[in-house]
N, C-alpha and C positions, 0 to 999 in steps of 0.2 A: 504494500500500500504506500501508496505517493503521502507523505506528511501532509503536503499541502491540501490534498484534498477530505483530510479528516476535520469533521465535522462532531459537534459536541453529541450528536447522535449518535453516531459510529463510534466515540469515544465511550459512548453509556453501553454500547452491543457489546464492546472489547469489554469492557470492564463484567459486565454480564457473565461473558462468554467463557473470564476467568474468574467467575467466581466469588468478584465482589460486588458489595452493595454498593452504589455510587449515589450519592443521593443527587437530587437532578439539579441543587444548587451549583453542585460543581462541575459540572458536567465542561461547562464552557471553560475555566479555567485547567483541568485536564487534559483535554484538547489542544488549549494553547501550550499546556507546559510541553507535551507530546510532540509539539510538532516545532518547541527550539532544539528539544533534547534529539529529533532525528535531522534538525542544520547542523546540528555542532558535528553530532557521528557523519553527518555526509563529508563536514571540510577534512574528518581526521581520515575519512577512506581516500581521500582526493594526494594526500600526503603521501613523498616518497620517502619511507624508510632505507632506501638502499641498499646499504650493506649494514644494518644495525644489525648485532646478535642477539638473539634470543634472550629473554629475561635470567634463562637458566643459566649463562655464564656471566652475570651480572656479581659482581662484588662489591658490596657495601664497603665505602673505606680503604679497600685494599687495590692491589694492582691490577691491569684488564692482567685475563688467563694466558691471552696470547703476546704479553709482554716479556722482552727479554730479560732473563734472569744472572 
């Protein structure tokens, strides 16, 4: 689903759909929050990671793995 096209309607079905109550005051604020939280995820896909590695070889504090010793 296109963010843009979500409607405080659609946001009551999803929330429905999973499970919760929504009450229908919120409905339009859901909605909105719904559709900055999938701008933001769309610029971080648009983003080149390049050659970044994986979180798993990530060292707090300490040296990259692949630095010479």
């Amino acid at each position: 689903m296109d963010s843009a096209e979500l409607t405080p309607s659609e946001a009551a079905r999803w929330a429905a759909r999973a499970g919760l109550d929504l009450p229908a005051e919120r409905h339009a604020a859901v909605a909105a929050t719904a559709r900055r939280l999938q701008s933001v995820v769309a610029v971080l896909r648009e983003l080149d990671y390049g050659d970044t590695p994986p979180d798993a070889v990530f060292r707090a504090g300490g040296e990259r793995p692949d630095a010479a010793v």
